[in-house]
N, C-alpha and C positions, 0 to 999 in steps of 0.2 A: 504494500500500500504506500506508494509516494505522496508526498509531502506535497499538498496545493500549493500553486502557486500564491493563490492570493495569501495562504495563513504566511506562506515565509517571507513573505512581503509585510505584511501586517505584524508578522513579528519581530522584523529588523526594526519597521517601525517602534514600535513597543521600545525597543532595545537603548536604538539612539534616542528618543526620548527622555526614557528612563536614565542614560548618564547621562543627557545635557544636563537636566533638571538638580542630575546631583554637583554640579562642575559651574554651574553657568550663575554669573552674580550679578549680570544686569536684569534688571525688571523685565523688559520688553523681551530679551530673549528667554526669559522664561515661562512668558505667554506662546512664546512661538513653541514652545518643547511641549507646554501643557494641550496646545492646539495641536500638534502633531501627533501627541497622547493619543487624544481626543479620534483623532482619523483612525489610526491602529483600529481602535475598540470599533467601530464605525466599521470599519473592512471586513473585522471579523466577524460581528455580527450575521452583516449583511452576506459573508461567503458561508456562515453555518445555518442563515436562515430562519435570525431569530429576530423575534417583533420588535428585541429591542435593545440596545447596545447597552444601556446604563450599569449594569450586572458587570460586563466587560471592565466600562470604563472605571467603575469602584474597586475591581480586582487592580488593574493597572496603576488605579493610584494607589493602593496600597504598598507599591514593591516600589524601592528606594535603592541607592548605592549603584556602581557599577554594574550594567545589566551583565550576568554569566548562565548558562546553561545552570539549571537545578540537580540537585543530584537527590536520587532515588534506591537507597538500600533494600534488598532482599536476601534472605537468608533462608537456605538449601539443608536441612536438619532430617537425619535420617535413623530410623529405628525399624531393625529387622528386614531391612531390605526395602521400605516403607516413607515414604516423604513425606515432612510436615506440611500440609496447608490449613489457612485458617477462612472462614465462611464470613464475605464482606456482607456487612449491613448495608451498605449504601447501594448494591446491586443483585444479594442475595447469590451471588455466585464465589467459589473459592480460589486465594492466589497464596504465594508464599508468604510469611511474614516479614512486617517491611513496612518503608514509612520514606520522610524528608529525612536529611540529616540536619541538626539543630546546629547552629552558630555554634565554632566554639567545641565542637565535639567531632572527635577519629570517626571516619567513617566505619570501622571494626567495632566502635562502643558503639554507635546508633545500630548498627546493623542487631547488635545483642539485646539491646534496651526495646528495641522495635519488638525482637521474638518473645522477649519475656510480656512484653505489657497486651500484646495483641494474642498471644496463644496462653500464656502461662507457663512456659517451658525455659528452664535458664537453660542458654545454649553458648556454648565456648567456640568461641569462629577461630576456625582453625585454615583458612585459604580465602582468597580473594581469585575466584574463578573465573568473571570476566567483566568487565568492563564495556558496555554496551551505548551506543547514541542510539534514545529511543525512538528517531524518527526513520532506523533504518529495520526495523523488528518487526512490522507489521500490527501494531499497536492502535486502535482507533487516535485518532488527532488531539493535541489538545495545545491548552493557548503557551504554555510557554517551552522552549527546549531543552529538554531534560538527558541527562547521563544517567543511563541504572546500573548499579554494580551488586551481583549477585556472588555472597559467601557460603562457603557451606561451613556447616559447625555443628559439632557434636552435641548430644542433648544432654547434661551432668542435671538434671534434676526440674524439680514442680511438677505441675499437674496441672491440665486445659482447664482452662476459665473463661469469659466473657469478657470484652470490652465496650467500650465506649464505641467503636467501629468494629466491631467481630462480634461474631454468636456462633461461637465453635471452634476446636481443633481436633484432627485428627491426621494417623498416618495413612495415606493411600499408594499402593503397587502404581509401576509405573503405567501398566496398562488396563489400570480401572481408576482413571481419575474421572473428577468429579467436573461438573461445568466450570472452567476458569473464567476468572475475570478477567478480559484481553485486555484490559485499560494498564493492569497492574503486569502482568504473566502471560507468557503466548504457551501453548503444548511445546514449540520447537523449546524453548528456553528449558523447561521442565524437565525436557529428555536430553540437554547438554549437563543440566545438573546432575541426573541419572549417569553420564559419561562420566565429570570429578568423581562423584562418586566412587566407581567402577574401577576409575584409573587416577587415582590420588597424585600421581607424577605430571599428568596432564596439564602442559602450560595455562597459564590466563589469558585466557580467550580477550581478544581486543579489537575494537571498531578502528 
């Protein structure tokens, strides 16, 4: 699934924006970055077909600092042959554990923080397996471009629990999973983690 033209246009948009606004101290050019904002949210709307940009435009003002790709942890945790995933509330269907990584934090601590708070499961990351740009994975679209880095880690302890975004964990074989959530996890990604897995020597896979 390639990247519209109009979102990566609208996102560069977004981009240069987003650092004029943090860089720029005359007045007037800061109406020219907040109007340029403004078109972003306006493009993307209008290329996803929605009634109405304002949602866009509040996301957009909310994100400050030099605009960079987001990064996106997942963690690859296995018992008995068996993969963890956890069952997203927001679409009722199941992806690895995983999350933002927060300011301020190793992407290896977020990646563990993410599995314990969304499954229940302390899990000890033991590899950083690949490194992916997710506008090349076949990932439904979204507004800003993001890096996902998928660990795998051992599971030293707890017990599944519920969160705030999750209502479930559970291990599944690689060949009875469960409906994924393509926004977070594609099947091809699930069965490269199945390969670390399998072959622990297996370099880190990279876009």
């Amino acid at each position: 699934m390639s990247l519209p033209s109009w979102l990566s246009r609208a996102r560069r948009l977004q981009a240069i924006a987003q650092s004029g606004l943090t860089y720029s101290q005359n007045q007037f050019d800061v109406q020219r970055y907040e109007e340029l904002r403004d078109i972003a949210a306006d493009m993307m709307a209008a290329g996803a077909s929605l009634p109405d940009s304002s949602p866009i435009r509040e996301l957009f003002a909310q994100q400050s600092g030099y605009a960079t790709p987001k990064l996106d942890v997942r963690v690859a945790a296995f018992r008995d042959n068996r993969i963890l995933l956890v069952h997203e509330l927001q679409d009722g269907a199941w992806t690895l554990p995983g999350g933002w990584v927060d300011i301020g934090e190793p992407p290896s601590i977020a990646a563990a923080r993410e599995a314990r708070e969304e499954s229940g499961y302390e899990v000890r990351i033991t590899k950083l397996a690949a490194l992916f740009d997710r506008n090349l994975h076949g990932h439904p679209h979204m507004a800003f471009h993001t890096y996902k880095l998928f660990f795998l880690g051992d599971v030293t302890g707890g017990s599944p629990h519920d969160s705030n975004e999750t209502a479930g964990a559970q291990f599944f074989p690689e060949h009875d999973l469960p409906p994924l959530s393509l926004s977070r996890v594609t099947p091809r990604q699930i069965a490269h983690m199945f390969e670390h897995f399998r072959n622990p020597a297996l370099p880190t896979s990279f876009d």
